[in-house]
C-alpha positions in Angstrom: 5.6 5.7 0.8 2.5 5.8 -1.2 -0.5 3.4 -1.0 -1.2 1.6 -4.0 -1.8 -2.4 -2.1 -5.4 -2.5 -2.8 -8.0 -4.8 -1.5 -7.0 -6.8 -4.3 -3.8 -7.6 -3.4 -2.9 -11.0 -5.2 -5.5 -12.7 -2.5 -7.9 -15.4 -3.8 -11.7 -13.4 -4.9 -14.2 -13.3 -2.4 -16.6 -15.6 -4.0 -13.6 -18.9 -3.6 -14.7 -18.3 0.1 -15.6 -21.9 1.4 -18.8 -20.7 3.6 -20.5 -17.8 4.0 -19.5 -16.2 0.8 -21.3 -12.6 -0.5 -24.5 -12.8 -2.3 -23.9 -11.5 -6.1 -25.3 -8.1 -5.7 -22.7 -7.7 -2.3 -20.1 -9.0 -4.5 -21.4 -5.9 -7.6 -21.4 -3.6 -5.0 -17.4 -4.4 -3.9 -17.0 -4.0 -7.0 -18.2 -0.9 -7.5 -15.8 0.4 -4.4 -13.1 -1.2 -5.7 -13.7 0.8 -9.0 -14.3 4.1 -7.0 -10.9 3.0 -5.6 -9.2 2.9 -9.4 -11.1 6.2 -10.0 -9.0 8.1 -7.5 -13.1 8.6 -5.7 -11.9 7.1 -1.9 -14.2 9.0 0.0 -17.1 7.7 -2.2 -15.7 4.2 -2.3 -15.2 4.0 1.7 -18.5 5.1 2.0 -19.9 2.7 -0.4 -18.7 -0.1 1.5 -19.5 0.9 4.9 -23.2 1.5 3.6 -23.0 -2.3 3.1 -21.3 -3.2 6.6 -24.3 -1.1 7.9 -27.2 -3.3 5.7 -25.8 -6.6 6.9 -25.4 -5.2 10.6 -28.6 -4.2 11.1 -29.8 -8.2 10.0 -31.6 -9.8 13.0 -30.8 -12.5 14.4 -27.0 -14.5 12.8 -25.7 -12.9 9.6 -25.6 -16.1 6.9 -23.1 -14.1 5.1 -20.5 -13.3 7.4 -18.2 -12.9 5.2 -19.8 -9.5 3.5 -19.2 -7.7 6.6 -15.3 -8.7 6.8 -14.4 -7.7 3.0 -16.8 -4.8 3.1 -14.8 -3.5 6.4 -11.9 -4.2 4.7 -12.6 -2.1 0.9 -13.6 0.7 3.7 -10.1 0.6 5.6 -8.3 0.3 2.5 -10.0 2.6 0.6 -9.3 5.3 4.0 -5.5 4.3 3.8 -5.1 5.0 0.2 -6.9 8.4 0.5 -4.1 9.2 3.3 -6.5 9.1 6.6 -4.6 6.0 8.3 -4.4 6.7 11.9 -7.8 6.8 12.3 -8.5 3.3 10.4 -5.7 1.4 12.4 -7.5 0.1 15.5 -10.1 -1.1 13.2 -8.1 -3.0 10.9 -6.2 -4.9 14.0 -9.7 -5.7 15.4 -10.7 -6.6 11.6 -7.3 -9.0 11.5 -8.1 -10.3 15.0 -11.3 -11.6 13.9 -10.4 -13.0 10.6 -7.6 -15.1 11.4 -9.5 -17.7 13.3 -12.3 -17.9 10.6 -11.2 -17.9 7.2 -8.1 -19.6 7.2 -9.0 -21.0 3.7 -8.5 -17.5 2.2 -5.5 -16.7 3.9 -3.9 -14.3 1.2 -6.3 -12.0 2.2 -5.5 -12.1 5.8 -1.9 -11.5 4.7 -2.6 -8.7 2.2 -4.9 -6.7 5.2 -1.6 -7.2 7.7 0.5 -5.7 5.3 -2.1 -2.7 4.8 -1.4 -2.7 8.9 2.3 -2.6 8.3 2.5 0.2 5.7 0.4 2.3 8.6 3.0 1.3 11.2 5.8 2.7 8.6 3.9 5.9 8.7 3.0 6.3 11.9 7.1 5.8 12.7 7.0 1.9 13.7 9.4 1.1 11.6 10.6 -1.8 13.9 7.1 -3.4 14.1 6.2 -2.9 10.6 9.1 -5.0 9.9 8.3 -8.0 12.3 4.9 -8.1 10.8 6.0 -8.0 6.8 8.6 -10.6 8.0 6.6 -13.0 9.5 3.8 -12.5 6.8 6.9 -14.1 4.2 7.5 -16.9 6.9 3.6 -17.9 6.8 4.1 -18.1 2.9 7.2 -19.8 3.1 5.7 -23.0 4.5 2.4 -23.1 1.8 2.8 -25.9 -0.4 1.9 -23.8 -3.4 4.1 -20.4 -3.0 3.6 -20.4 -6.9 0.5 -19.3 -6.3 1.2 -16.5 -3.6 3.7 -15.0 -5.4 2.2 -11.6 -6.1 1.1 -11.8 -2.2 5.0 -12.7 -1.4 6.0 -9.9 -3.6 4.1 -7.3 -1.9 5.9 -8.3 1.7 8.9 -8.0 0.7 8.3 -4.6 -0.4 6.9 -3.9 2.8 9.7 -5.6 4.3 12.0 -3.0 2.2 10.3 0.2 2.4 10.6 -0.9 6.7 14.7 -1.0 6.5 14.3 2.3 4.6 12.7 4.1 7.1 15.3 2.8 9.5 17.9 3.8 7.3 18.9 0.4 6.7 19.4 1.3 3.1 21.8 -1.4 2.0 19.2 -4.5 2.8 16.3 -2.4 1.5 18.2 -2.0 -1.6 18.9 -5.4 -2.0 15.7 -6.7 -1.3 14.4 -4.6 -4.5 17.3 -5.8 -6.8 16.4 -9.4 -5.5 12.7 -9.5 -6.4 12.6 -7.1 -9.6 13.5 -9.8 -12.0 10.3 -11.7 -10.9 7.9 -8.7 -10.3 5.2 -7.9 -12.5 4.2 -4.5 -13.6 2.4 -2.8 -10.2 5.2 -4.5 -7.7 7.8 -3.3 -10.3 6.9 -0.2 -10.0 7.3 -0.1 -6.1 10.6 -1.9 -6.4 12.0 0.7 -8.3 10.9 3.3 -6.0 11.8 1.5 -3.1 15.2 1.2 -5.0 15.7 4.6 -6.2 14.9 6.1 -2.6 17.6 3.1 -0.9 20.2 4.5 -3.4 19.4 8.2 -2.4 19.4 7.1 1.3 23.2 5.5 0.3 24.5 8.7 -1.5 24.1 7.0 -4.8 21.9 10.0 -6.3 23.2 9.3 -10.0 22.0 5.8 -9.8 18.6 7.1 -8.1 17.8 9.1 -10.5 18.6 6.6 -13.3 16.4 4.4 -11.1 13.7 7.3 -10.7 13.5 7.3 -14.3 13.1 4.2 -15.2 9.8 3.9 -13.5 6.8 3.3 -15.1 4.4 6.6 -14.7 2.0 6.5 -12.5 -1.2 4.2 -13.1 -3.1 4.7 -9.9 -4.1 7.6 -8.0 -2.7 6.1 -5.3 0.9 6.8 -6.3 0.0 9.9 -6.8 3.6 12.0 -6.7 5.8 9.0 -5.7 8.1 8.9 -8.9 8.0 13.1 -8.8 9.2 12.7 -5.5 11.5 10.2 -5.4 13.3 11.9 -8.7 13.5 15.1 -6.9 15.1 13.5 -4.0 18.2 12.7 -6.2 18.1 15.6 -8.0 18.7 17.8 -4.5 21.4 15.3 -4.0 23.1 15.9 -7.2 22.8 19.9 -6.3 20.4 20.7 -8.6 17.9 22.7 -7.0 15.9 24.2 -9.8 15.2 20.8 -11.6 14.3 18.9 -8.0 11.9 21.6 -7.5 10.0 21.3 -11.0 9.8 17.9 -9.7 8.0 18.8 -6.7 5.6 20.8 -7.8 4.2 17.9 -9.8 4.4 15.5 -7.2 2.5 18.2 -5.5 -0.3 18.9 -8.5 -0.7 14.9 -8.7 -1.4 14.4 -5.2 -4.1 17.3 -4.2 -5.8 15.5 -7.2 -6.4 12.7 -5.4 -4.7 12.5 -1.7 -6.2 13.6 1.6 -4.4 16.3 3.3 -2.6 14.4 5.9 -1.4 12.0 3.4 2.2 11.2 4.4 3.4 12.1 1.1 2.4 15.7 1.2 4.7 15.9 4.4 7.1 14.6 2.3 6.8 16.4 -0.6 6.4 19.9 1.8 9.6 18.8 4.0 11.8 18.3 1.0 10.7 21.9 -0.5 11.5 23.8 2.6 15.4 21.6 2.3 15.6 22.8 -0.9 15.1 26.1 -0.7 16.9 27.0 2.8 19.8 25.3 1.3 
């Protein structure tokens, strides 16, 4: 699973914060990591944001602006987590989670949207099972809001989580269903997951003709941070079908799009390395 659930994340902006809100130029320069982000630049974006967490920190006395300091720490774990390096970020997002959920209840999409960055580490890091529990009470939380209409790109996003979970538990038939459920409704960026999230459920099933079809129905890719994930996803089904030569064209562009932009221990490359050395001892 690639990363591509950034700091935006269908949450409210972080000037509609009731108290405490960033000053413009803190709000410019989020925006400037969040367009490092788009760039494919996470490295540079990370460290653009912590450089902010570090001005505010070093404030005598109590920070007017709290809320700088939680969205800048936030752009910095996200941007980490898209660039591949998310073991390291984990205990810092928890601890970042922990201390927003008794403060800004008023903006509570973004609290949402930063535990479903935790789940998606928990799915790499093999926590299937608890990456689950957390994207499923995430769409209980949203399913008593009086205005779900307005979270829907938020409620989206869980239930991908929620799906790409059962797949890596091999729970293939609910993961599958969960993407058929929500496509009609999805915009372009969650389409895009739900047909990958589809296409590697059908592959999980057997169903490599329909994964393929799937595969290559998705949009290319629009973010660095799905770098490779169709590529791979199509090869997948290819192998199934017994067609070695083609699945491994498909790699090596899965492989040439992520070393563009992807850290080394991105989970993808594993992936993408794994399926190569099936293909070829097969």
């Amino acid at each position: 699973m690639t990363f591509d659930r950034g700091a935006r994340g269908g949450a409210a902006p972080w000037w509609a914060w009731a108290s405490g809100a960033p000053a413009p130029w803190h709000r410019a320069a989020l925006r400037a990591a969040q367009g490092l982000m788009d760039d494919g630049r996470f490295e540079e974006a990370e460290a653009r944001a912590r450089e902010l967490v570090a001005e505010r920190r070093q404030r005598r006395g109590r920070d007017r602006r709290p809320a700088t300091v939680w969205l800048a720490t936030f752009y910095a774990t996200t941007a980490a987590i898209a660039h591949g390096r998310r073991p390291e970020v984990l205990a810092e997002l928890e601890a970042l989670i922990e201390d927003m959920a008794p403060l800004y209840r008023q903006n509570r999409d973004l609290l949402l949207s930063a535990r479903l960055h935790r789940a998606w580490v928990l799915i790499d890091l093999g926590r299937s099972p608890e990456a689950e529990a957390e994207a499923r009470d995430v769409l209980r939380s949203l399913a008593r809001t009086r205005h779900l209409a307005e979270a829907w790109e938020v409620e989206l996003w869980a239930a991908l989580c929620l799906g790409d979970a059962l797949c890596a538990q091999h729970r293939y038939e609910e993961a599958a269903a969960i993407a058929r459920g929500n496509l009609p409704r999805a915009g372009r960026r969650s389409e895009r997951g739900l047909r990958i999230l589809l296409a590697r459920s059908l592959s999980g099933l057997g169903r490599h003709e329909e994964a393929l079809a799937e595969a290559r129905r998705t949009a290319p890719e629009h973010s660095p941070g799905t770098s490779g994930e169709r590529e791979l996803v199509t090869a997948v089904a290819l192998h199934g079908l017994g067609r070695p030569r083609e699945a491994e064209e498909e790699l090596r562009r899965a492989l040439t799009a992520c070393e563009r932009y992807l850290h080394a221990s991105h989970p993808l490359l594993g992936e993408i390395h794994s399926l190569g050395e099936r293909i070829r001892s097969a």
